[in-house]
Structures are given as structure tokens and as C-alpha cells.
C-alpha atoms as one frame of an Amber mdcrd trajectory, in Angstrom:
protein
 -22.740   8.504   7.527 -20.903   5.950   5.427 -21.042   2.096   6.768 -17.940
   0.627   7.777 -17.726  -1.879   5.493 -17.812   0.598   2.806 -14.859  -1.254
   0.337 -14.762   1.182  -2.377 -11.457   3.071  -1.074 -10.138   4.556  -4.312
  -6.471   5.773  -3.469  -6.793   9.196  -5.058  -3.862  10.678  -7.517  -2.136
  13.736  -5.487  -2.973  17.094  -7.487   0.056  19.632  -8.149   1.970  18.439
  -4.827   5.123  21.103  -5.658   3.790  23.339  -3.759   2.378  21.549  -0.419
   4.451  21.934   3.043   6.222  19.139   2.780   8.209  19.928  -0.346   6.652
  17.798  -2.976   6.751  14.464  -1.189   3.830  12.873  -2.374   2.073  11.441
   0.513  -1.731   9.783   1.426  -3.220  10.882   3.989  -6.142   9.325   6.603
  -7.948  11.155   8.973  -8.714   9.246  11.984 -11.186  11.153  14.149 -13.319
   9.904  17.447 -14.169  11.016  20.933 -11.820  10.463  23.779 -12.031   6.525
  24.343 -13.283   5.554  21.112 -10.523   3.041  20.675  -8.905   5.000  17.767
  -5.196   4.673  18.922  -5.601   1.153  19.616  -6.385   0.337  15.927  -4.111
   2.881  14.620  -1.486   0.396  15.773  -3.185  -2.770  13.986  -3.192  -0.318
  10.909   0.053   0.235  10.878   1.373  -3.285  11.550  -0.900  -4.777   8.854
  -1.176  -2.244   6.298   2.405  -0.451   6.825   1.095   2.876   7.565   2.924
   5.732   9.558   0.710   6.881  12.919   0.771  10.250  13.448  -0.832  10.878
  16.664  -1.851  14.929  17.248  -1.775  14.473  20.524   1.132  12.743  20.992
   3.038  15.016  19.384   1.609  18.095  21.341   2.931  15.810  24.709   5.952
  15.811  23.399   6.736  19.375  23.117   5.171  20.575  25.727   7.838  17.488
  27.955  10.046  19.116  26.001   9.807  22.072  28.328  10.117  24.869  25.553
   8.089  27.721  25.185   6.152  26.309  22.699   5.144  23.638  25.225   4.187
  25.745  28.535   2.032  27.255  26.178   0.316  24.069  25.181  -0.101  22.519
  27.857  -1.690  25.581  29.499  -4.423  25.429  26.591  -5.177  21.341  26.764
  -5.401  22.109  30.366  -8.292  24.594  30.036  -9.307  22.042  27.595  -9.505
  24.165  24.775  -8.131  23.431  21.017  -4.476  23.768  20.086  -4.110  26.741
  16.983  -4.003  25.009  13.781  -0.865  26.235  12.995   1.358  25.090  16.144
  -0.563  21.299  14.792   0.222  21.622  11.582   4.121  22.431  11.915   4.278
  19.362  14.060   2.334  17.176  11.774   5.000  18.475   8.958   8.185  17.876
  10.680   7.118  14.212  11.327   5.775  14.107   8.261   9.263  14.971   6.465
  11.352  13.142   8.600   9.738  10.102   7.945  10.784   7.499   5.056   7.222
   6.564   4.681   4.445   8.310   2.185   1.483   6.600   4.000   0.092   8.413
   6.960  -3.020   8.007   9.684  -3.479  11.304  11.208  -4.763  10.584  14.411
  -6.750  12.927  16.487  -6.937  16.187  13.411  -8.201  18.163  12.338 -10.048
  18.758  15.705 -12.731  21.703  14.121 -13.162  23.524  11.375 -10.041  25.946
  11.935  -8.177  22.747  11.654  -9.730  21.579   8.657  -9.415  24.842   6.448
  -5.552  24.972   7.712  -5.041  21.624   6.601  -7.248  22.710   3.355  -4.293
  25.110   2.152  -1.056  23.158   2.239  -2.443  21.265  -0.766  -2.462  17.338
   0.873  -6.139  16.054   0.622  -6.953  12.961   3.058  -7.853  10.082   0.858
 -10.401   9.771   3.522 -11.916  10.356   6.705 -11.969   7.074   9.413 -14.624
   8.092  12.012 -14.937   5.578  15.204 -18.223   5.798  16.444 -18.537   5.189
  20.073 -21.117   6.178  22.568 -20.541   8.835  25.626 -20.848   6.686  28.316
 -18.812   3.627  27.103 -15.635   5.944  26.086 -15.980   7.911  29.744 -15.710
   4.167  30.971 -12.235   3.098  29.106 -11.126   6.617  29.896 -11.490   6.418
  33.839 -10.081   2.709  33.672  -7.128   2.826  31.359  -4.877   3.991  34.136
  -2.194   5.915  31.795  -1.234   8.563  34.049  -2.517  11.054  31.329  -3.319
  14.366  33.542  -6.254  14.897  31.444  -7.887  10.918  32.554  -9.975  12.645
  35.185 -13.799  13.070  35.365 -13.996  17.072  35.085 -11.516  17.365  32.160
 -13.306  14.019  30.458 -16.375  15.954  30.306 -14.564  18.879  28.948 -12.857
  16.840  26.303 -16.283  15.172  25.179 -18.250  18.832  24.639 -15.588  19.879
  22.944 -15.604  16.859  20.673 -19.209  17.191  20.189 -19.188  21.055  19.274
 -16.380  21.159  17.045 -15.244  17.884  15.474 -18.499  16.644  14.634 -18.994
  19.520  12.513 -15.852  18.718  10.347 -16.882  14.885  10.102 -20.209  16.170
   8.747 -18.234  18.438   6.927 -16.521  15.411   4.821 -19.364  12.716   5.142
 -21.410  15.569   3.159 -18.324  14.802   0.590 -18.716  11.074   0.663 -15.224
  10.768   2.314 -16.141   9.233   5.725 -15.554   5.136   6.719 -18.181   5.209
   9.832 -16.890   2.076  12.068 -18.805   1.162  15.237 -15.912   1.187  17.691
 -18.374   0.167  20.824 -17.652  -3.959  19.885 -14.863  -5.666  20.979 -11.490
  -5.051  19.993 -10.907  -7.645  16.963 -14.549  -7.381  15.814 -13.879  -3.378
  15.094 -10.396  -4.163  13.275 -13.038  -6.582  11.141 -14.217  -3.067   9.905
 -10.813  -1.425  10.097  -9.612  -4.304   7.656 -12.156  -3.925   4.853 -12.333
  -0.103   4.355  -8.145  -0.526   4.051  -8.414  -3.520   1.794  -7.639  -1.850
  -1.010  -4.082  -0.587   0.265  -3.383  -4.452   0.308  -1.050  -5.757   3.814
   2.218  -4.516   4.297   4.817  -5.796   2.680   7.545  -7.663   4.578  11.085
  -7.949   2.988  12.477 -11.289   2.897  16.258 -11.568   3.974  18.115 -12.425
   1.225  20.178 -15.789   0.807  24.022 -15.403   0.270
């Protein structure tokens, strides 16, 4: 795997975006994959507030259709009950709709692609990540946060944990493999402490530079 303080980020040049699902807009795009626990959400938001990117979590917006009580979302939450994978293409549509609506052209993907379905879906609409940000964490220490975080999420329970982490291990690992053998993954060790991992976080992103706050302007 790459190290995490891997600095050579090259922000690539989007190839013949006319085409891609969300109309043209030119857009870069992280991956942010880890097990359940590994801290990834948590330094989504530090990305976001220091580098002005757009969090995009999958999950999050699968929740929110399936509160939305449609259809669509019965059927959802009936497969992340089961703890099985969403299809790539229910993902996908949601990913694109936030994706358009939004004013920004910097996005973390949190959470997706989930396995190799996901990745060759994600292959075709012509948006390549600029990279892959992988948060290492061990088994045990994620099942820990999980059973103490308290969020009221039905799937915080021991039985569907252990569902969530063999999925995890059988079919997400294989598409981080699948872009480390590509030289794309930024491997940080998401076991430390909080600040110590967004140490990590901080120097893969470096070369996006910080966000950029607008000053009010003086009448």
C-alpha cells in the first residue's frame, strides 16, 4: 500500500468530461474507503472544513431515501438489513443528483465504491477519482467505536457489525487492491488518535492548498 504521508497528489486534468453523468461539470473526485469504525466520516468533516471539499457520504444518502419512505427506500433498507451491498446503480443515481445539485466541483466520496460492481459502474460515467484515501484500522478497535458511539444507527449492533466487517473484507478490499495496484491509494493509519490521523489526512491533501475563506468586503 501507499504510506500516508505520500505528498505527491497530482490533481489530474479531467479527460473528455461531455459525456459523463453529470453533464460536463468538471469535477475531482476522492474515494474514501474503510471498515465500519475506521474514523473515515470523522475526518471527512476536517476535510471539508480545511480543504473546502463537498462530503458525499454513500451511506448517508441511502438513509435518506429509504426515511424517505418511497419504494426505492423499503427496498434498501431491506438489503442493508440482510447486510448485503446496495446495486451500483440505485448508488450511483444518488451520488449524481448530489453531485449536480451542488455548487462545488470538489468531492470526497465516502463509503464507494463498496466492490468491484461498484467500481466498474463508477468506471463508465467517465469521472476518474484523483485518488483513493484508504483508513486503515484494525477489526477489533473499529467493533469497539462501533458498539460505543451510541448513534441509534439500527445496524450498531454486534450481529450486523460482524456482517458489515466480512463484507468489507470480501469485497472492498479487493477494489482498494484494485487501485493501490494503480498507484492511486493514500494508506493512513486511522487506529491513532483523532488529530494525529488528520496529521496524515493534511499532507496527502496538501497539494489542494486550505480552503479559501472570502473576506467581507468594506463599503
Amino acid at each position: 500500500m501507499s504510506t500516508a504521508v505520500d505528498a505527491s497528489v497530482a490533481v489530474t486534468e479531467q479527460e473528455d468530461v461531455t459525456e459523463n453523468i453529470l453533464g460536463g461539470k468538471k469535477v475531482a473526485v476522492v474515494f474514501v474507503l474503510g471498515g465500519p469504525g475506521s474514523g473515515k466520516g470523522t475526518q471527512c468533516s476536517n476535510i471539508v472544513e480545511h480543504f473546502g471539499f463537498t462530503h458525499l457520504s454513500a451511506g448517508e444518502l441511502l438513509r435518506t431515501e429509504i426515511k424517505s419512505g418511497s419504494e426505492n427506500g423499503v427496498m434498501i433498507d431491506n438489503i442493508i438489513n440482510e447486510g448485503k451491498i446496495v446495486p451500483s446503480e440505485i448508488t450511483i443515481k444518488l451520488l449524481q443528483e448530489a453531485m449536480i445539485k451542488s455548487e462545488n466541483d470538489k468531492f470526497l466520496i465516502d463509503g464507494f465504491p463498496r466492490n468491484e460492481e461498484n467500481r466498474a459502474a463508477f468506471d463508465n460515467i467517465k469521472i476518474s477519482p484523483e485518488f483513493v484515501l484508504f483508513f486503515d484500522c484494525s477489526e477489533e478497535e473499529m467493533g469497539r467505536r462501533l458498539l460505543g458511539r451510541n448513534q441509534g444507527r439500527a445496524d450498531d449492533n454486534i450481529e450486523t457489525i460482524r456482517k458489515r466487517f466480512s463484507v468489507f473484507v470480501e469485497s472492498s478490499l479487493p477494489v482498494i487492491q484494485y487501485y493501490d495496484s494503480k498507484g492511486m491509494v493514500k494508506k493512513i493509519n486511522s487506529a491513532k488518535p483523532i488529530a494525529e490521523v488528520f496529521e496524515d489526512v493534511k499532507t496527502v491533501f496538501q497539494p489542494y492548498g486550505p480552503k479559501v475563506t472570502q473576506m467581507p468586503s468594506r463599503e
